[in-house]
C-alpha positions, -999 to +999 in steps of 0.1 A: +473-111+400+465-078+412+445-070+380+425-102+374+416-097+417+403-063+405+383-077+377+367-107+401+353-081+420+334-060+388+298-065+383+299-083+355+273-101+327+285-128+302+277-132+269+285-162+255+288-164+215+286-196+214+264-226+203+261-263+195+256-260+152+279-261+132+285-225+122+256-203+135+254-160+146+229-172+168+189-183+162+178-168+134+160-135+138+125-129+125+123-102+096+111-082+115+132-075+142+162-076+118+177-050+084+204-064+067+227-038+044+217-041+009+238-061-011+262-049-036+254-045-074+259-079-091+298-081-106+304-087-138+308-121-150+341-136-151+352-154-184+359-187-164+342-213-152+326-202-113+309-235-104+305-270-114+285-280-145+251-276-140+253-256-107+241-222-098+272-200-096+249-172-078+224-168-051+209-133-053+236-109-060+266-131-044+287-149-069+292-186-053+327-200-070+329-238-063+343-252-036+311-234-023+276-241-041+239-237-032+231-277-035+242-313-029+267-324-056+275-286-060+299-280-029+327-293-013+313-319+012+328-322+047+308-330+076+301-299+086+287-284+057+311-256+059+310-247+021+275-251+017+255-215+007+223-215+019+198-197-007+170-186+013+149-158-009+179-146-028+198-143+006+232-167+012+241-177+048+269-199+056+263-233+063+234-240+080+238-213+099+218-176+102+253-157+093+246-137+059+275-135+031+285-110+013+312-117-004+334-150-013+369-146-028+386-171-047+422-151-052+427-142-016+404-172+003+383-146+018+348-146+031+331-115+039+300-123+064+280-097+082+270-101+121+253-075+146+266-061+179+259-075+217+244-049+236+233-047+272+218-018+298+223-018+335+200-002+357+219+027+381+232+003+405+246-022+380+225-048+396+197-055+368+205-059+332+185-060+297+198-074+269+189-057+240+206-076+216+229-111+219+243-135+194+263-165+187+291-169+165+312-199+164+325-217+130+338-251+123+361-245+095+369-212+086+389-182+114+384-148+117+412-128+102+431-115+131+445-086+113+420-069+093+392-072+117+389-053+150+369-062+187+355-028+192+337-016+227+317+014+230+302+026+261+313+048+295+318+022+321+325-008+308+354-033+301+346-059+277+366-095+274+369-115+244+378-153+253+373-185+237+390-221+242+378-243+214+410-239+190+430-222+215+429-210+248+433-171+244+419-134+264+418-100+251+396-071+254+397-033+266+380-010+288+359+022+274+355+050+301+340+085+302+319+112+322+293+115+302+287+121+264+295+155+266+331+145+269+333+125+236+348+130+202+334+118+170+358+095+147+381+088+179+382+052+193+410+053+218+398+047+252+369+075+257+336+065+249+352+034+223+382+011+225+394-014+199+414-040+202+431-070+177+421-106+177+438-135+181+453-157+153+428-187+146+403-175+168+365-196+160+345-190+188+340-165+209+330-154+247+323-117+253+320-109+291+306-074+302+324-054+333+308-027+350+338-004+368+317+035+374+281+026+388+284+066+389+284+070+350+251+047+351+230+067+354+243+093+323+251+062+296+238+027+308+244+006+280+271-004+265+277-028+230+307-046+212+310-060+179+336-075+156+341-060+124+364-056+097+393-028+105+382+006+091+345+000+087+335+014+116+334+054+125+328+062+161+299+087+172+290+095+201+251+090+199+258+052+194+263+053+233+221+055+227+209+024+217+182+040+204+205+058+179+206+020+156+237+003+167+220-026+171+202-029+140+237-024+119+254-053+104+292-053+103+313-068+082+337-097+092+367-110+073+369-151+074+399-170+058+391-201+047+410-236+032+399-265+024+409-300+038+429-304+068+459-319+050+492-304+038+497-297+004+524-328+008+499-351+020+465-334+001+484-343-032+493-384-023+452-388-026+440-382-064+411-383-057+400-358-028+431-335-035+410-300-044+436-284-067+423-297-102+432-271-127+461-277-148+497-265-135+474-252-110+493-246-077+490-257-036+497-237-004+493-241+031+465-219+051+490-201+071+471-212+102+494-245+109+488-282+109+453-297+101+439-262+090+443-272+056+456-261+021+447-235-008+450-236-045+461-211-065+460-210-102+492-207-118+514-174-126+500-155-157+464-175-149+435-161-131+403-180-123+393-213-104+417-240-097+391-258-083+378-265-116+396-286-144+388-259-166+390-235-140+420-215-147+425-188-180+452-166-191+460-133-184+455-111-213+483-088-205+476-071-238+445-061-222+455-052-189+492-036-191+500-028-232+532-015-236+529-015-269+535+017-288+515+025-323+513+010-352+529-017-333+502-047-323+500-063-290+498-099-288+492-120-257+518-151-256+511-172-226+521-174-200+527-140-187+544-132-220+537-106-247+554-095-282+544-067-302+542-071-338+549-044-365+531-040-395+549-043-432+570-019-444+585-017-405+611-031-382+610-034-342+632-007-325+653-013-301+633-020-270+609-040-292+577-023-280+581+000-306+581+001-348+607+021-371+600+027-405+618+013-435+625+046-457+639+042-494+641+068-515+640+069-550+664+101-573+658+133-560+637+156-578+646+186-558+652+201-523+632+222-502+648+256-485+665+234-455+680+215-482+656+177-475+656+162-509+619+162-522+615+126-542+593+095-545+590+076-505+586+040-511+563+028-481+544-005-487+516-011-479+510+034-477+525+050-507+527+085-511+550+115-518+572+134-498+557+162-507+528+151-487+547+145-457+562+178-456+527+196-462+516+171-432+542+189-415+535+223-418+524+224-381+560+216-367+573+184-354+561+190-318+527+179-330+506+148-319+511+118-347+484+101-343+473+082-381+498+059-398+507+090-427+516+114-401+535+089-380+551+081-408+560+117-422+574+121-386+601+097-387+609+105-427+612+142-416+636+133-387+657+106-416+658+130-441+672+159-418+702+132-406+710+126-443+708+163-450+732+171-422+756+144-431+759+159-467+770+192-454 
């Protein structure tokens, strides 16, 4: 009680994130006043299907997999519009909203989106205020990740709340505090000059309120900001306490999950035909944010694309990705998740069948050579030729790199006619 007394009694400015659409970061800035971060190189295309037939599986460099798409007919329609990408100019937002994507995942249900920091300046006397910068944020489907994103403060007398009520009723911020920028060390975000702090599990919508605690340190640093972003992206340094360092024309990176429905898997799967997990064998799993947040689906082990899509989901080509294969033995891909390597004529699979070991027959000996190997005709179908060759192949020891099929072969006749040497003796 003692605290929250102490806190009633702050200066203090609210900033509430917070409006009536939908999903929105706020009204949508002009292009002048705003610089977004340059989007990534396109990735390569995938081998399976991304969006629906007919649909446009990209809008500028961002690769749109269905149950997100850029039109009517090509989305997942709810009544919020929550998987609708908005194509403005080769730039996706969410929704109908002004919140840029960057990034949509299929395999993890990620959404990367990229919002801007609040900031504010108080006068000496904490009495008058300038905004520099404020925005809203509030979605109606998808939450913020509460453990890779981070509610970061930066400034030298200032405490900074987080609150919101719409899924749940939840409070959490910290308090940034220093004597001046002198004091500060770059990279450290601990308490002096920038706090972090985690979010809350299913948080939506947010209120950020602004505490002023040293009118003293005013006058030195009067401004303060705080931003989410995702955990890691950002460094601190101490010339962001200057607004005019930048700050607030940075994006930052936020982590969304999202899900679709607001069923259980149980339930989802009673309704053919609104249950969103459509590939074959494809399979169903709950949002991990409890009831009515929905389910996800997952193509099934040794399968990697879109279950969204009947033809969605594609074997793994393990052959590809992991061959444990060992020459000349072949690597073939036996779905699912399965793989047999296949030897060539004239060999047999050795005993960890990843491997090939010659068949050797010999025809009479026509001689021996100084260690006593018998020199005669090697039978090897579909590569015939003498021994003599293999032991002029040899010449350079048996420590040597076998890399064609005669030397690899000369190898293991070397090592087979050495045992059948020794057991003469």
């Amino acid at each position: 009680m003692l605290v929250w007394l102490w806190l009633t009694m702050l200066p203090h400015i609210t900033i509430n994130f917070v409006q009536s659409a939908p999903a929105a970061f706020g009204p949508a800035p002009s292009p002048e006043a705003v610089a977004f971060v340059p989007a990534p190189a396109p990735a390569p295309a995938p081998a399976y299907e991304i969006a629906k037939p007919g649909c446009s599986s990209t809008c500028g460099s961002l690769v749109v997999p269905y149950p997100f798409g850029t039109s009517k007919g090509c989305y997942l329609e709810n009544k919020s519009k929550s998987f609708l990408i908005t194509c403005n100019d080769t730039t996706p937002y969410l929704g109908l909203s002004s919140i840029p994507v960057s990034n949509i995942s299929l395999d993890d249900h990620h959404i990367h989106v990229l919002t801007r920091a609040a900031s504010i300046c108080y006068d000496s006397l904490a009495k008058n205020y300038t905004y520099w910068q404020r925005y809203y944020l509030k979605l109606s489907k998808f939450q913020v990740n509460s453990t890779r994103n981070k509610f970061t403060v930066i400034g030298c007398s200032f405490l900074a709340l987080i609150t919101g009520s719409r899924v749940q009723n939840y409070t959490t911020g910290c308090a940034s505090v220093c004597d001046g920028v002198e004091s500060l060390q770059n990279g450290s975000c601990s308490g002096i000059g920038c706090c972090q702090t985690s979010l809350p599990v299913g948080a939506r919508d947010f209120d950020v309120n602004f505490r002023v605690f040293n009118n003293s340190v005013l006058a030195k640093v009067p401004c303060s900001s705080a931003f989410v972003a995702e955990d890691g992206f950002y460094n601190f340094s101490a010339p962001d306490l200057n607004l005019n360092s930048g700050l607030n024309e940075r994006t930052f990176p936020v982590m969304l999950d999202w899900a679709v429905g607001n069923e259980t898997c149980d339930i989802a799967k009673k309704n053919k035909t609104s249950y969103a997990c459509v590939a074959p064998d494809s399979t169903c799993s709950p949002s991990g944010y409890g009831e009515g947040t929905g389910y996800r689906c997952n193509c099934p082990s040794g399968y990697e694309g879109n279950p969204y899509l009947s033809n969605g989901c594609i074997d793994v080509d393990e052959c590809a990705t992991s061959n444990p294969c060992r020459l000349p033995a072949t690597c073939l891909n036996q779905p699912p998740e399965r793989i047999q390597c296949e030897c060539p004529q004239g060999y047999n699979h050795s005993a960890d069948e990843k491997g090939c070991d010659i068949i050797i027959s010999h025809a009479a000996g026509s001689g021996t050579t100084g260690s006593g190997i018998a020199i005669g005709k090697c039978e090897h179908e579909p590569v015939c030729f003498s021994c003599r060759e293999c032991l002029d192949i040899l010449v350079a020891g048996e420590k040597k790199a076998y890399q064609t099929e005669r030397e690899v072969f000369c190898a293991k006749w070397r090592i087979h006619a050495k045992r059948k040497a020794l057991r003469r003796q």
